[in-house]
C-alpha positions in Angstrom: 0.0 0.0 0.0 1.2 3.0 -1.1 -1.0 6.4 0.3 -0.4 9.6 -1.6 -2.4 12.8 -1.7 -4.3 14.7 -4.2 -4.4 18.4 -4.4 -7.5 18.3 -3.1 -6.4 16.9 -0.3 -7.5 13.1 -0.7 -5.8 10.5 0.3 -5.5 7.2 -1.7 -3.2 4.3 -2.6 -1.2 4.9 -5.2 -0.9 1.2 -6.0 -4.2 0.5 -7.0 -5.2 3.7 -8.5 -2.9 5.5 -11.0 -5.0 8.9 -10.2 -7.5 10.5 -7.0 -11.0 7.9 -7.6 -12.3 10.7 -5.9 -11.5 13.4 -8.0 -12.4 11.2 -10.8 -16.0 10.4 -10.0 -16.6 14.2 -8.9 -17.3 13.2 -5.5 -15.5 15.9 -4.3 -14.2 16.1 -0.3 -17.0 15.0 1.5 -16.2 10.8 0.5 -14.2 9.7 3.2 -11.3 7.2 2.0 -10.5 4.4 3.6 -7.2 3.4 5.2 -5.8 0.2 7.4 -2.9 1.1 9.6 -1.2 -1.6 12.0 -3.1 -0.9 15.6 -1.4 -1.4 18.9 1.7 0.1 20.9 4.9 0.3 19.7 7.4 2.0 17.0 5.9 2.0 13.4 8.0 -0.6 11.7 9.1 -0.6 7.9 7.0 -2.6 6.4 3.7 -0.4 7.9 3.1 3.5 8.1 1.3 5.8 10.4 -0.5 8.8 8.9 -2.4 11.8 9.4 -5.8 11.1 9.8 -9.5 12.3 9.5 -11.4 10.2 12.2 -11.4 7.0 13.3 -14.2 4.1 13.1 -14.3 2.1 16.3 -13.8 -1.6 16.2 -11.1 -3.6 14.6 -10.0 -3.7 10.9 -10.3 -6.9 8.8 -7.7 -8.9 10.0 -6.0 -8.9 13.1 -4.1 -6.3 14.4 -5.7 -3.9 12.3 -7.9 -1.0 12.8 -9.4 0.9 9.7 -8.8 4.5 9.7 -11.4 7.0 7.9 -9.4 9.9 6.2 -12.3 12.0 4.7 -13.5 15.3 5.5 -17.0 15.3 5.1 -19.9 13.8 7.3 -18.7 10.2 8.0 -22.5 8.8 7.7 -23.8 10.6 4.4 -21.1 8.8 2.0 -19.5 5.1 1.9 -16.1 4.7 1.1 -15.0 3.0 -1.7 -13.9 -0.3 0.0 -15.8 -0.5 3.0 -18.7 1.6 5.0 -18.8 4.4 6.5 -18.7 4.8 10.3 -21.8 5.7 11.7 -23.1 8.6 12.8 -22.3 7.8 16.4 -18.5 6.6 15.9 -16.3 9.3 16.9 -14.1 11.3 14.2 -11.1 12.4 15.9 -11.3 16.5 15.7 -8.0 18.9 15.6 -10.0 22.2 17.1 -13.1 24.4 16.0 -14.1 28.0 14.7 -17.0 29.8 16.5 -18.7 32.4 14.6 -18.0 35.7 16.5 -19.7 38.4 14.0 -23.5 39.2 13.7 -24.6 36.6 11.0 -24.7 33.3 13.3 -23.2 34.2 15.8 -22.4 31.3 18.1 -22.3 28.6 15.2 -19.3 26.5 15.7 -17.7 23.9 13.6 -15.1 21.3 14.2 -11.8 20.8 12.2 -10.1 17.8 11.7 -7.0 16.3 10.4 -5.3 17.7 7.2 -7.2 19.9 5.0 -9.9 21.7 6.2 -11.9 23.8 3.0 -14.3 26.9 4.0 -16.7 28.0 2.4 -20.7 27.7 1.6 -21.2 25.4 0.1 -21.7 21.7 1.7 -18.8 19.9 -0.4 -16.3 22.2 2.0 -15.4 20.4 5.2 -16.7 23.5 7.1 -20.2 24.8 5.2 -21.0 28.3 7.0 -24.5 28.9 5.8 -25.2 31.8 7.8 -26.6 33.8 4.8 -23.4 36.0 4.2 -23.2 35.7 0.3 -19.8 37.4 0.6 -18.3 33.6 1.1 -17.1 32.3 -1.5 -19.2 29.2 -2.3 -16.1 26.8 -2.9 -13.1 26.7 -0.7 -12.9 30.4 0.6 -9.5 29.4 2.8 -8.5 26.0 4.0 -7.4 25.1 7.7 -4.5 22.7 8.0 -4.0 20.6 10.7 -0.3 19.0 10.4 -0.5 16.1 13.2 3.5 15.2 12.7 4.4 18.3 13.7 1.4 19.1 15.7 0.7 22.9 13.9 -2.3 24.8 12.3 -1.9 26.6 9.2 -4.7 28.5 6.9 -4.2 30.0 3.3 -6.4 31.6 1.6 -8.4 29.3 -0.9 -9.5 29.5 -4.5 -12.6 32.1 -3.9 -12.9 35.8 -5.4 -13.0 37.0 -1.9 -10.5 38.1 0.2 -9.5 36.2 3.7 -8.4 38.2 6.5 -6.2 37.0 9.7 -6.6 39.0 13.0 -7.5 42.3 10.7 -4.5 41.5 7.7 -5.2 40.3 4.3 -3.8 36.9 3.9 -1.8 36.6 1.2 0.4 33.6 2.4 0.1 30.7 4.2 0.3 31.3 7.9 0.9 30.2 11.3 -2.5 29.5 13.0 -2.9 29.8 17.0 -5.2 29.7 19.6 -7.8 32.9 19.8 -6.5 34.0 16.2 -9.5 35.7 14.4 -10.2 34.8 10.8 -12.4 36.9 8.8 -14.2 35.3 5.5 -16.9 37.9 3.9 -18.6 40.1 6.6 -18.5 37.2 8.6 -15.5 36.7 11.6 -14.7 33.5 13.4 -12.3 32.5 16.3 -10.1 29.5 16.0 -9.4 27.4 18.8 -7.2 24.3 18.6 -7.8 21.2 20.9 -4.3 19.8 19.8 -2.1 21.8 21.2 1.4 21.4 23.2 -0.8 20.1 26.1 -2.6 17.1 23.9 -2.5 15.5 21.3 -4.2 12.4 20.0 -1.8 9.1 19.3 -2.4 7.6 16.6 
């Protein structure tokens, strides 16, 4: 097995497929792919790899020793992956952190991040979907969160959309640095990151 990533941020083995399935069937981000990693304590050996991951499904993998690992961004329950189901709506996904909305339009709306990519925008295919009625979004990947689990950082760049993104009141040209209470600024509308991993946790994997 051989996991590589699109650059739309899907993960998929590069030995069965010679491009992203996902890309290719216009799924999009919300089809979570589909990964078995070797379960249990001790170093990763060379013959298996740990990876950055999405979420988690409980239970153990196919064969023993194994757990299966879900790696999309999207609501785990509304899609199946393409070699095996979907955990269900009550398995947990394992989150990174979450944006609150701070401004007028929903205030108080909050939505979690995971591991990776995270896309912003209106539209439901993003990983985050803020439908608060600001039309000053841009419907498709406005900015994406990053959540870098081997190095345990947050980043954000701005994403494909007309509209500017703003970081704690400066356009964001770049990719930058993401920490806790930083204020991020899509449209009219403003939001607050906050990270659960952190220097004081983070999940092993």
């Amino acid at each position: 097995m051989r996991m590589v990533t699109c650059n739309n941020g899907h993960y998929y083995d590069q030995d069965k497929y010679a491009t992203c399935p996902y890309c290719a069937n216009g799924a999009g981000a919300d089809i979570p792919t589909v990964q078995t990693v070797v379960a249990g304590g001790g170093a990763v050996g060379a013959d298996s790899e740990k990876t950055a991951i999405y979420g988690m499904a409980g239970g153990g993998g196919a064969e023993s020793g194994e757990k299966t690992v879900y790696m999309g961004g999207g609501s785990a329950s509304a899609q199946n992956a393409p070699e095996g189901e979907a955990p269900a709506a009550d398995e947990p996904i394992l989150l990174s952190g979450w944006l609150a909305i701070i401004s007028e339009q929903g205030r108080g709306t909050s939505y979690t991040l995971t591991f990776g990519m995270n896309t912003l925008g209106r539209s439901e295919e993003n990983h985050v979907a803020i439908q608060n009625g600001d039309a000053s979004i841009s419907r498709n990947k406005h900015a994406m969160i990053i959540y870098d689990y081997e190095n345990n950082l947050f980043y954000i760049k701005h994403g494909e959309g007309q509209f500017l993104t703003y970081l704690n009141g400066e356009v964001l040209l770049e990719t930058k640095r993401l920490h806790a209470n930083d204020r991020i600024k899509l449209g009219s509308t403003e939001l607050i990151f906050i990270p659960l991993c952190s220097d004081n946790f983070q999940w092993e994997l």
